[in-house]
Backbone as a ProteinNet text record, in pm:
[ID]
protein_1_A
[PRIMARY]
XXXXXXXXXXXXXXXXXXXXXXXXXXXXXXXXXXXXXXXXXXXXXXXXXXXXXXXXXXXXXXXXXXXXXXXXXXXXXXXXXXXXXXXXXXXXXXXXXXXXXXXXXXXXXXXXXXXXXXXXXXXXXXXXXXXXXXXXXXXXXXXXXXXXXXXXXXXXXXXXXXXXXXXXXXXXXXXXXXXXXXXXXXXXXXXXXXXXXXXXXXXXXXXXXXXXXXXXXXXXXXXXXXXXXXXXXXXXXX
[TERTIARY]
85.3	0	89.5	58.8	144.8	72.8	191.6	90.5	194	140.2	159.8	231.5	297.5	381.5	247.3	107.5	26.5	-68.2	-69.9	-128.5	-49.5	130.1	188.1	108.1	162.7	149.8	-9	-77.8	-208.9	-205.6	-143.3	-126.2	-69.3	55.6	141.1	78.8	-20.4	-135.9	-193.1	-254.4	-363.8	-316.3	-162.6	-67.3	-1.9	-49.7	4.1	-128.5	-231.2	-405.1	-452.2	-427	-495.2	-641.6	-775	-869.2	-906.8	-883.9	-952.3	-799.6	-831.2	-719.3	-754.9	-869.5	-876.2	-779.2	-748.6	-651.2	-691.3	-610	-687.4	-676.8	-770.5	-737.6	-640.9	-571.6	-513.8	-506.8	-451.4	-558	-468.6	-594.2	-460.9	-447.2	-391.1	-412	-299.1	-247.5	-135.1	15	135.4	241.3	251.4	286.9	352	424.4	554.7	583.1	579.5	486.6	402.5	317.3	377.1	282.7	341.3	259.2	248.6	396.8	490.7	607.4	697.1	666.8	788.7	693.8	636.8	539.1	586.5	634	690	803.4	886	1026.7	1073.2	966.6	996.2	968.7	878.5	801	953.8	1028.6	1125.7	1234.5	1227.3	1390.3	1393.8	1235.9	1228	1264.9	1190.3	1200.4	1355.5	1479.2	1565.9	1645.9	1606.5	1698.3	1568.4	1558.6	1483.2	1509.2	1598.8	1656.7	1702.1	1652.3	1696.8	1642.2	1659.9	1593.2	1563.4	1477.1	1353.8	1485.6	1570.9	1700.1	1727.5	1813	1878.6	1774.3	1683.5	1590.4	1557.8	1546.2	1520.9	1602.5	1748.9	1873.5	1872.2	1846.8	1861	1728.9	1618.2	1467.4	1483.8	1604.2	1570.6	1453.7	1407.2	1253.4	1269.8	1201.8	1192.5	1220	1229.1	1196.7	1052.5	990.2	848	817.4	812.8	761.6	749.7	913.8	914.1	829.5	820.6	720.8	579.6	542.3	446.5	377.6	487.9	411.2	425.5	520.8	573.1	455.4	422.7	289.5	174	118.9	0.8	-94.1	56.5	9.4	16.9	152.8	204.4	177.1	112.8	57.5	170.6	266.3	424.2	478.2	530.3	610	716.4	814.4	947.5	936.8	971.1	970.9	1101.3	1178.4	1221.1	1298.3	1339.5	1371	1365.7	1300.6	1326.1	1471.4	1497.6	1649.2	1581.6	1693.8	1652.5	1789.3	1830.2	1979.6	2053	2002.8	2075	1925.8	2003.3	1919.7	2007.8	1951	1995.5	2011.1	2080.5	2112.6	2038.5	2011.9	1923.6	1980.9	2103.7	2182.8	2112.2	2126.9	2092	1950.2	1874.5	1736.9	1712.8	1754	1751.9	1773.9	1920.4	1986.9	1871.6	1846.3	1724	1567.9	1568.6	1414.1	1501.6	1602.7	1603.7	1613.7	1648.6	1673.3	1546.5	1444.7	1340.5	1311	1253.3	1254.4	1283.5	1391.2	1464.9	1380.7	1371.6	1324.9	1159.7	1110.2	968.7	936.8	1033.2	1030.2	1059.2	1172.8	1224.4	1087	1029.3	908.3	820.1	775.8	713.3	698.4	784	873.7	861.2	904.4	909.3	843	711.3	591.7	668.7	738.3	825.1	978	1010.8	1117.6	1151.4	1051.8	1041.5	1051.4	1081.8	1074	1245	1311.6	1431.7	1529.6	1546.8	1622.9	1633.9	1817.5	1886.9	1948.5	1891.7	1917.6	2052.1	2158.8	2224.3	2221.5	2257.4	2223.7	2291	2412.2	2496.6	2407.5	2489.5	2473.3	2609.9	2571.8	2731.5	2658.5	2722.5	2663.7	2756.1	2741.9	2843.5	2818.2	2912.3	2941.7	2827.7	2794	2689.5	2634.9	2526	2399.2	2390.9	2462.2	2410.7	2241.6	2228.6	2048.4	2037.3	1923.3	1834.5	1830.6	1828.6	1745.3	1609.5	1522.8	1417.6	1399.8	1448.9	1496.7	1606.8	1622.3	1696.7	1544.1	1497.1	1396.3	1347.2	1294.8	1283.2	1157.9	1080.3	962.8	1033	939.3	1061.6	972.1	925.9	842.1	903.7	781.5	851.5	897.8	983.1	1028.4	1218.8	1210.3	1319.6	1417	1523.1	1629.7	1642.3	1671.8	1700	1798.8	1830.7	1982.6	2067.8	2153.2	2251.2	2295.8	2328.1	2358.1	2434.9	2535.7	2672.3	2632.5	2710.3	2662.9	2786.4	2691.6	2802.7	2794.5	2956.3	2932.9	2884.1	2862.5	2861.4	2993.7	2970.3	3111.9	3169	3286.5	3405.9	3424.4	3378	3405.8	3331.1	3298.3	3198.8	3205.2	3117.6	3155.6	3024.6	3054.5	2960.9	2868.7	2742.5	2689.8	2635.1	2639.5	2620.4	2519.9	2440.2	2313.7	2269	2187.5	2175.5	2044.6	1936.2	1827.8	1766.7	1628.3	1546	1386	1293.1	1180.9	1111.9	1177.2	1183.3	1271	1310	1388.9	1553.8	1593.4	1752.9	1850	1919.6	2046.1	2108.4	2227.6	2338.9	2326.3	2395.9	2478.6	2595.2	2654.1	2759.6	2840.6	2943.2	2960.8	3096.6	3173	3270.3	3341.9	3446.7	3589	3611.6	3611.4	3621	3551.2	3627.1	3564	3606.7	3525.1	3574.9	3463	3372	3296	3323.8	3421.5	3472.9	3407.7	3477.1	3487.4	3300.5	3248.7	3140.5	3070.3	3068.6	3000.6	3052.4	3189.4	3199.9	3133.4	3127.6	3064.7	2929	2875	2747.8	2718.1	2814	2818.5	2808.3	2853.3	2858.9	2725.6	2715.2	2545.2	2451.6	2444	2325	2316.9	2417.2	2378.2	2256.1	2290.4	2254.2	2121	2070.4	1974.5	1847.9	1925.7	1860.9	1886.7	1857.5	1924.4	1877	1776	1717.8	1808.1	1918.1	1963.4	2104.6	2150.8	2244.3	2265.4	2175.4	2177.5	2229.2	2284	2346.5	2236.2	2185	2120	2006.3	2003.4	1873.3	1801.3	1916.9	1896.1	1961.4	1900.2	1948.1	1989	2132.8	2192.5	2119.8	2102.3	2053.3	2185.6	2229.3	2347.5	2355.4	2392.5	2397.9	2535.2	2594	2682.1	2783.2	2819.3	2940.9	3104.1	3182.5	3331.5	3334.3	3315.8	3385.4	3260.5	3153.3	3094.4	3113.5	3209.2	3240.7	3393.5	3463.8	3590.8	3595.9	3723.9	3748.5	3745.1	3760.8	3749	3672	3557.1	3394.8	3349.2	3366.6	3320	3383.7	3485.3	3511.2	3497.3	3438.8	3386.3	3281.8	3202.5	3017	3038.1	3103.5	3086.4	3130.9	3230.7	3282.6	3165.2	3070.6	2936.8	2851.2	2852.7	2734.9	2621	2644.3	2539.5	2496.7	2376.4	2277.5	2306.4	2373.9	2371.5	2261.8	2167.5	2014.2	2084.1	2069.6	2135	2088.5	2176.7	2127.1	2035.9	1982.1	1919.6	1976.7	2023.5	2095.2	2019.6
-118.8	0	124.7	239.5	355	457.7	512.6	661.9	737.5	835.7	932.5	1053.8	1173.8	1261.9	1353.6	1351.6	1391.6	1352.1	1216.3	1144	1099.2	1101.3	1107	1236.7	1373.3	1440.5	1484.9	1437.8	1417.3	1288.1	1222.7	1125.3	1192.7	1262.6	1343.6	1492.4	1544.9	1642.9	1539	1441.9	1447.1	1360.5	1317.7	1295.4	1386.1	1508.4	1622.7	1677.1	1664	1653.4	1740	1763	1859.4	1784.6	1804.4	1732	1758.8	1850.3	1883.9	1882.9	1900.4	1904.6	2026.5	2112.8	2273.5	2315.5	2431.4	2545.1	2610.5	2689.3	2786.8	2945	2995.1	3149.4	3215.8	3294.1	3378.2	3550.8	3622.8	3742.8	3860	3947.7	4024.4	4039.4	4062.7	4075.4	4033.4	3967.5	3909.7	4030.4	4058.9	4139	4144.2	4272.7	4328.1	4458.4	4457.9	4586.3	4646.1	4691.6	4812	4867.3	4941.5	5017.4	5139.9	5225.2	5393.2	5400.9	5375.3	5377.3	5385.5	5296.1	5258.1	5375.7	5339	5479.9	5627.1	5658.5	5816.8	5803.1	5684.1	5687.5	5702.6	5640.5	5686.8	5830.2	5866.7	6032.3	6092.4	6067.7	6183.6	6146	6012.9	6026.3	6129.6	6066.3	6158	6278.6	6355.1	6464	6496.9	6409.2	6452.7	6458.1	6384.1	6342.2	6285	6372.9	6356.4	6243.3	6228.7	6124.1	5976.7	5994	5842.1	5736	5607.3	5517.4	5430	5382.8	5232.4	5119.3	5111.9	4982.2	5041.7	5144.5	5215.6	5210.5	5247	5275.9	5146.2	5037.1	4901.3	4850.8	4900.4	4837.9	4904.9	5021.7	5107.8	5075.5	5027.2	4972.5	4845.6	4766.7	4652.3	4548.8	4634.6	4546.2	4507.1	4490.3	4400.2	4612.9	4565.4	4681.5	4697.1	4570.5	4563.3	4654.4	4626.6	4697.7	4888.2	4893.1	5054.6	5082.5	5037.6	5056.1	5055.9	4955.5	4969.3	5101.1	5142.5	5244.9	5337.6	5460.9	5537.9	5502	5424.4	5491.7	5428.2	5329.3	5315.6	5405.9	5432.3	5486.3	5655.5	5673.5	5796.8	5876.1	5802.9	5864.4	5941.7	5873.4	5892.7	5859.1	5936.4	5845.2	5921.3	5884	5902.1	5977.9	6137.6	6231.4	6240.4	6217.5	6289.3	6424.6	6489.6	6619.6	6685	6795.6	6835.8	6853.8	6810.4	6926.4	6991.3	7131.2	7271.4	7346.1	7454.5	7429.6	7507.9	7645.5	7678.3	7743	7737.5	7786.5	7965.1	8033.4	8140.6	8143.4	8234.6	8228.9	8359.8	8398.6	8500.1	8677.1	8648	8782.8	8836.2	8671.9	8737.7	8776.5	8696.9	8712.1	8875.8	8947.8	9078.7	9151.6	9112	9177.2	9179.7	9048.3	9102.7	9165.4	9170.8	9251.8	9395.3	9382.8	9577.7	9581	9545.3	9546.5	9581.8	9462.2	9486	9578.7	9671.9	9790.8	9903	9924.8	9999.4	9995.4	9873.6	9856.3	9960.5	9887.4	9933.8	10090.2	10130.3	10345.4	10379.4	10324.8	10404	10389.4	10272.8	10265.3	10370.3	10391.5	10449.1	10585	10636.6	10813.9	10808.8	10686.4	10742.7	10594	10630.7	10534.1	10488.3	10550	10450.8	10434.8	10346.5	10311.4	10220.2	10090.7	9974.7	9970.3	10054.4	10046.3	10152.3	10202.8	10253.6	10184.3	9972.3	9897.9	9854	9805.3	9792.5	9645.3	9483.5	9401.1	9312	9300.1	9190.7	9041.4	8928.8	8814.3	8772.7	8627.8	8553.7	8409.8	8329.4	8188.8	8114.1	7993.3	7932.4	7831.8	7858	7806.5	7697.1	7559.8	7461	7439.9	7331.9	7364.2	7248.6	7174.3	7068.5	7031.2	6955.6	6911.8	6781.6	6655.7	6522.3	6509.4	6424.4	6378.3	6285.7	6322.1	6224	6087.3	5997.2	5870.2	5855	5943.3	5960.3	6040.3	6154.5	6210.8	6143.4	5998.5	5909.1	5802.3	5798.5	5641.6	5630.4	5549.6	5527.1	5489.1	5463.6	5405.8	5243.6	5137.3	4984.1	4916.2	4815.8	4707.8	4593.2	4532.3	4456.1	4368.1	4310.8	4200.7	4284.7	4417.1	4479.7	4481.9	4486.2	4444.2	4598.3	4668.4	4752.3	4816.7	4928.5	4965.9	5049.9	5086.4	5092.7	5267.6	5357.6	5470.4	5510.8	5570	5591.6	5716.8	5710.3	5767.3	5915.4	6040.1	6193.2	6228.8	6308.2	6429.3	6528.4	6672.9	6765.1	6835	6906.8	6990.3	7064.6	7024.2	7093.6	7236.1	7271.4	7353.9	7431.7	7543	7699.7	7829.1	7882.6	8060.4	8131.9	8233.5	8297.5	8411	8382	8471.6	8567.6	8711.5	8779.3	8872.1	8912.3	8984.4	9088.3	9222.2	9299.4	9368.1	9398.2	9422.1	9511.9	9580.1	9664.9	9611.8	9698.1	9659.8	9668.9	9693.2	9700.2	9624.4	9541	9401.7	9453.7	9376.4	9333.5	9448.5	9512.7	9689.8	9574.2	9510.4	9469.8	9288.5	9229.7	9073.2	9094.3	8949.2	8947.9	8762.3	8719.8	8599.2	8599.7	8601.1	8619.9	8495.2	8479.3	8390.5	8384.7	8488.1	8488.6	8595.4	8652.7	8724.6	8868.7	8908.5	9058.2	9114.1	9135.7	9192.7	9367.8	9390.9	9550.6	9623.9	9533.5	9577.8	9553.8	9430.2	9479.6	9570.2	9627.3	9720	9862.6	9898.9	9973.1	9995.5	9890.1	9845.9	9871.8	9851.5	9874.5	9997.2	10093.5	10254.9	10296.7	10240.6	10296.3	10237.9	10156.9	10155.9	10195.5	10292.7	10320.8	10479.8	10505.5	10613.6	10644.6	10483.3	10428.1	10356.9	10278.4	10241.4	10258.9	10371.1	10401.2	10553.9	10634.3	10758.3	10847.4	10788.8	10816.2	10795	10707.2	10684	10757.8	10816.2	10942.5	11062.2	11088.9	11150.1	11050.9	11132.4	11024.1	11002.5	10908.8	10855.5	10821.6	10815	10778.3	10638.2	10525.7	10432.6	10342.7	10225.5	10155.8	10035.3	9997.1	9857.1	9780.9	9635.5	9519.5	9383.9	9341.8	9239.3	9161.4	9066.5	8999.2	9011.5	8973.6	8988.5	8889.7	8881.3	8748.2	8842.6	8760.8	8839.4	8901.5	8903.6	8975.2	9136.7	9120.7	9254	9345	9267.9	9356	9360.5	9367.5	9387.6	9547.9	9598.9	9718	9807.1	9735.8	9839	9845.5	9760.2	9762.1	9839.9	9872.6	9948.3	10086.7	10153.1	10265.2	10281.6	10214.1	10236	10307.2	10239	10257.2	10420.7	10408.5	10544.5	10672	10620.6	10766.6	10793.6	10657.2	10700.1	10754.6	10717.5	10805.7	10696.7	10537.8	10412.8	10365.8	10397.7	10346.9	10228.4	10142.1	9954.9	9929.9	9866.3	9795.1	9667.4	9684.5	9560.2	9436.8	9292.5	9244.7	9121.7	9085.1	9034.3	8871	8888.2	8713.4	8591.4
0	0	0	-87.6	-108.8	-37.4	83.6	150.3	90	91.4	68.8	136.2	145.1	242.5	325.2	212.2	307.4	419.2	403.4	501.2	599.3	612.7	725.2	754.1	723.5	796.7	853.8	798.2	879.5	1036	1017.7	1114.3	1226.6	1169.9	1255.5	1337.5	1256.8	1298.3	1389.8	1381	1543.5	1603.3	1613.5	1717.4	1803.1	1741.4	1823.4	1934.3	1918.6	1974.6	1879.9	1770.5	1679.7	1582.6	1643.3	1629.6	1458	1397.5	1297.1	1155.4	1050	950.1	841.7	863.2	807.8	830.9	674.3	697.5	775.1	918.9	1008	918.1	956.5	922.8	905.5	884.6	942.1	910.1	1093.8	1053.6	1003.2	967.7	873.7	751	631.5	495.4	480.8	338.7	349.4	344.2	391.2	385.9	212.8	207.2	63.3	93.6	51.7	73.3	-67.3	-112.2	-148.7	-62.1	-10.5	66.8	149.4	182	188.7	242.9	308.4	355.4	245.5	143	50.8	-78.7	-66.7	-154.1	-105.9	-17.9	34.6	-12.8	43	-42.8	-156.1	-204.8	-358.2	-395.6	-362.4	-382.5	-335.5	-226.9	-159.2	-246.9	-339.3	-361.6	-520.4	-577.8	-699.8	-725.9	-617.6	-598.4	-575.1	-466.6	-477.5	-631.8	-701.4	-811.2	-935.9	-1043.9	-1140	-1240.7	-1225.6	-1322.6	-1282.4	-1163.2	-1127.5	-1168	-1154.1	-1286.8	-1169.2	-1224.1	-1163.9	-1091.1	-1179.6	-1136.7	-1016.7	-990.9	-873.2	-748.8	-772.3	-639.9	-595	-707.3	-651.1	-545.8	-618.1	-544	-401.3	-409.9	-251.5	-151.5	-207.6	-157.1	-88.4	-168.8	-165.5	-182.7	-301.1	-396.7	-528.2	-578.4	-757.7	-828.6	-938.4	-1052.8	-1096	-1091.7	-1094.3	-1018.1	-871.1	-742.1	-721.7	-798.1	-844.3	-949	-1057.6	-1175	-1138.6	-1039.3	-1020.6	-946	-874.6	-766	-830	-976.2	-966.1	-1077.4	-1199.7	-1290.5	-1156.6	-1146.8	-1077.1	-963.1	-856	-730.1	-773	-835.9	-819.7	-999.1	-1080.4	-1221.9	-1231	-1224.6	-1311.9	-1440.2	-1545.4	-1657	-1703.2	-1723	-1754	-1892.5	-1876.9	-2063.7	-2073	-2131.6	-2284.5	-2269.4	-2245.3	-2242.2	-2415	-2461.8	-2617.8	-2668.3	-2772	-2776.7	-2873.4	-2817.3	-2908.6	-2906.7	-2991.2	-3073.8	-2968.2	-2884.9	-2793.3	-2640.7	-2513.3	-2422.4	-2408	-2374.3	-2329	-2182.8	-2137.4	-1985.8	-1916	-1816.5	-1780.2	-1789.3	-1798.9	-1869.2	-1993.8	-2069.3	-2222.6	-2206.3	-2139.1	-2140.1	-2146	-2004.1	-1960.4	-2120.8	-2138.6	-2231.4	-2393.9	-2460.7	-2524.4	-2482.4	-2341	-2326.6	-2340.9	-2284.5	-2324.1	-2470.9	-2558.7	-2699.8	-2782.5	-2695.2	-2750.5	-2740.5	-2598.9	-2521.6	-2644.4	-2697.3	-2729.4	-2870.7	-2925.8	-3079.7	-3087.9	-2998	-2964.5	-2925.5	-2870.5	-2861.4	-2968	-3018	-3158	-3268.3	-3295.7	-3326.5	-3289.5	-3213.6	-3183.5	-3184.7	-3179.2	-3212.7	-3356.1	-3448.9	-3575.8	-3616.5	-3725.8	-3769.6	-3874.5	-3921.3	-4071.3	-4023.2	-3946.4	-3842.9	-3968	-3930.8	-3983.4	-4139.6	-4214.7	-4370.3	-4412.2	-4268.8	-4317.1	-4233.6	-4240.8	-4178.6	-4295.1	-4286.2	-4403.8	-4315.5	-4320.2	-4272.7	-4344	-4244.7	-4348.1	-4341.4	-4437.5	-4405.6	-4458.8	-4424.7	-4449.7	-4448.3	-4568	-4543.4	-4679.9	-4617.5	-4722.1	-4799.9	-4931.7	-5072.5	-5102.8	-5134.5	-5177.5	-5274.3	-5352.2	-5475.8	-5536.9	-5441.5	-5494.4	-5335	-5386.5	-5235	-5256	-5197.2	-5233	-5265.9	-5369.4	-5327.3	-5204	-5174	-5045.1	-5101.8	-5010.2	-5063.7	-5058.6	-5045.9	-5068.1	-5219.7	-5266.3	-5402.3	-5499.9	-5494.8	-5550	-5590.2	-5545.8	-5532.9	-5668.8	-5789.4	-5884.6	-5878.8	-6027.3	-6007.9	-6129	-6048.2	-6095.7	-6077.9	-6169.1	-6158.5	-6020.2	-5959.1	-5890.1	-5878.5	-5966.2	-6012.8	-6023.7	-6056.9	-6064.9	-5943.8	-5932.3	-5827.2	-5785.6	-5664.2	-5574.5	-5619	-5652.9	-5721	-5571.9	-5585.5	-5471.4	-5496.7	-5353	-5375.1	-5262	-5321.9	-5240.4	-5157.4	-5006.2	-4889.6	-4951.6	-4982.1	-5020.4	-4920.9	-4944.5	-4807.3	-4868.8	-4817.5	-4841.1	-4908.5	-5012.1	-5101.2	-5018.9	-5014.7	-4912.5	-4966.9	-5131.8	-5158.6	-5137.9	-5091.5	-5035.5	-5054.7	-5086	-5035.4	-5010.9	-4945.1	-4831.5	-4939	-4912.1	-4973.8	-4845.5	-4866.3	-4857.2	-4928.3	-4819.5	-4877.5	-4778.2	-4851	-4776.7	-4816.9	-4761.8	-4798.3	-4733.7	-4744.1	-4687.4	-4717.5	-4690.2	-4678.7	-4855.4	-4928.3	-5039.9	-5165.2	-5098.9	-5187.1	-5171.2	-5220.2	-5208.8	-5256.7	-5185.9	-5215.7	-5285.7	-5246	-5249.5	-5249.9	-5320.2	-5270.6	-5346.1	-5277.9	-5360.1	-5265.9	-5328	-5298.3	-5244.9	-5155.9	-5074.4	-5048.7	-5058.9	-5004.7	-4873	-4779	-4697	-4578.3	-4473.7	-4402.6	-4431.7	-4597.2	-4641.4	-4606.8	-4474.8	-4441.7	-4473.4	-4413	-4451.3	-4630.9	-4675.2	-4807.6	-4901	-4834.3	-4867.6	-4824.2	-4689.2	-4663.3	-4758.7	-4794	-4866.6	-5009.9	-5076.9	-5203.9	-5166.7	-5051.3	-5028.9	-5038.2	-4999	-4948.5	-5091.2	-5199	-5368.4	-5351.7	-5334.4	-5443.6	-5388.4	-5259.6	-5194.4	-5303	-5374	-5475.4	-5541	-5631.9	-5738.6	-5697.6	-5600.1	-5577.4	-5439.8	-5379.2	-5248.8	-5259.4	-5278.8	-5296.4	-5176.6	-5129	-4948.2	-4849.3	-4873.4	-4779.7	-4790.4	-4822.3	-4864.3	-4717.1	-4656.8	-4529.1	-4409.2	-4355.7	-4188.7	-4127.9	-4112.2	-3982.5	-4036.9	-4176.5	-4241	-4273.4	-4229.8	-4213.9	-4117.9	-4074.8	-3959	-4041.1	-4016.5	-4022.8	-3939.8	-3932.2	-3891.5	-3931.7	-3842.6	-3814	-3704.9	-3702.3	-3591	-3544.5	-3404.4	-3349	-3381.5	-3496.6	-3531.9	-3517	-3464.6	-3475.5	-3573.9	-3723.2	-3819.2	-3841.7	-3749.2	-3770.2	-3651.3	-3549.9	-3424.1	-3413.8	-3555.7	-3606.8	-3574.8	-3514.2	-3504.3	-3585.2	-3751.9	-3874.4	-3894.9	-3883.7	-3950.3	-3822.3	-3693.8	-3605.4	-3625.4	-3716.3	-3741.7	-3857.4	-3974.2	-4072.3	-4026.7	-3961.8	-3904.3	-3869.4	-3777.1	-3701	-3777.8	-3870.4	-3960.5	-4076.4	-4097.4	-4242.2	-4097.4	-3989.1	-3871.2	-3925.5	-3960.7	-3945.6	-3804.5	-3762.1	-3672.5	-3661.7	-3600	-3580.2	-3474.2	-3546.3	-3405.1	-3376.1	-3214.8	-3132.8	-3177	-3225.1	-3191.4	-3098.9	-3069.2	-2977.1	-2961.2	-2832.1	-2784.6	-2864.9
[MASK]
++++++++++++++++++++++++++++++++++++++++++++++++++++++++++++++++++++++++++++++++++++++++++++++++++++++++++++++++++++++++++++++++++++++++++++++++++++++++++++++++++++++++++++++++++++++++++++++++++++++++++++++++++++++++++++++++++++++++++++++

């Protein structure tokens, strides 16, 4: 005859005087640590440190990763973002520094109603000598039976030059295509053709330059050029 390990231990139960063989109760709910204790901890460590990750807190809790996951979306309607990237932050100097700019833009406005139509803006960008195509502007139209054709990874043309442009509220004074940083000399060339195509602007102070703050326009010669034609430079803004 084959017994079994549970019918010893039933034998062994009411050899001890235990009359009955029910599971007894027991009182109480069963232990989990999830709960409001380990739930604050987490709330205080977040708060110390935004970036801390589900693994770490487990290890310092001494609980599962589950256990953190669970409390930080379930209990605590938590989820881990992303931060944006964006190309630069400003610092609270600059901040100040463009509200007065603005400040400044906005009176002069205001004193004179055709402000905005006697700004003479300049604008740089670099022209190469060729633009690889996309592989999206490569794609063919190919029966499907046709084999995939293959397209070599370009760089961009090492070769460049800076165009330069200079405008008003009335289309384009001046361009021209530059080698290097002959900022000087175009502004002179610029000074001839405001003859010939702006003839308003012939009086000192009759128009406002617009530039951004790059080294070669806060060159000591292009800052005593400015001041000997008596050119207005509008700040510009961080």
């Amino acid at each position: 005859m084959f017994i079994s390990c549970t019918d010893i231990q039933v034998v062994s139960t009411f050899k001890n005087g235990v009359g009955t063989i029910e599971i007894e109760a027991r009182p109480g709910r069963p232990f989990s640590v999830r709960n409001e204790g380990l739930i604050a901890k987490v709330r205080k460590r977040i708060q110390e440190e935004r970036c801390v990750t589900m693994r770490k807190m487990a290890d310092e809790f001494g609980v599962n990763r589950e256990t953190i996951r669970q409390i930080l979306v379930e209990d605590m309607g938590k989820k881990k973002v992303a931060p944006r990237i964006v190309p630069h932050a400003m610092s609270d100097d600059q901040r100040h520094e463009r509200f007065q700019y603005v400040k400044d833009i906005i009176k002069t406005a205001r004193r004179n109603k055709n402000f905005l139509k006697f700004i003479v803006a300049e604008y740089e960008t670099w022209c190469f000598r060729y633009d690889p195509t996309t592989k999206h502007q490569s794609a063919e139209w190919k029966p499907p039976a046709s084999p995939k054709g293959n397209k070599v990874r370009l760089q961009m043309s090492k070769v460049k030059k800076k165009l330069v442009c200079l405008y008003d509220s009335k289309g384009i004074i001046h361009h021209e295509f530059v080698t290097g940083s002959f900022y000087l000399s175009v502004l002179e060339r610029l000074w001839k053709r405001f003859r010939r195509v702006r003839p308003e602007y012939s009086a000192p102070g009759s128009w406002f330059l617009f530039h951004d703050n790059a080294p070669v326009h806060r060159a000591v010669a292009v800052q005593e050029f400015l001041a000997r034609k008596q050119v207005y430079v509008l700040h510009h803004p961080p």
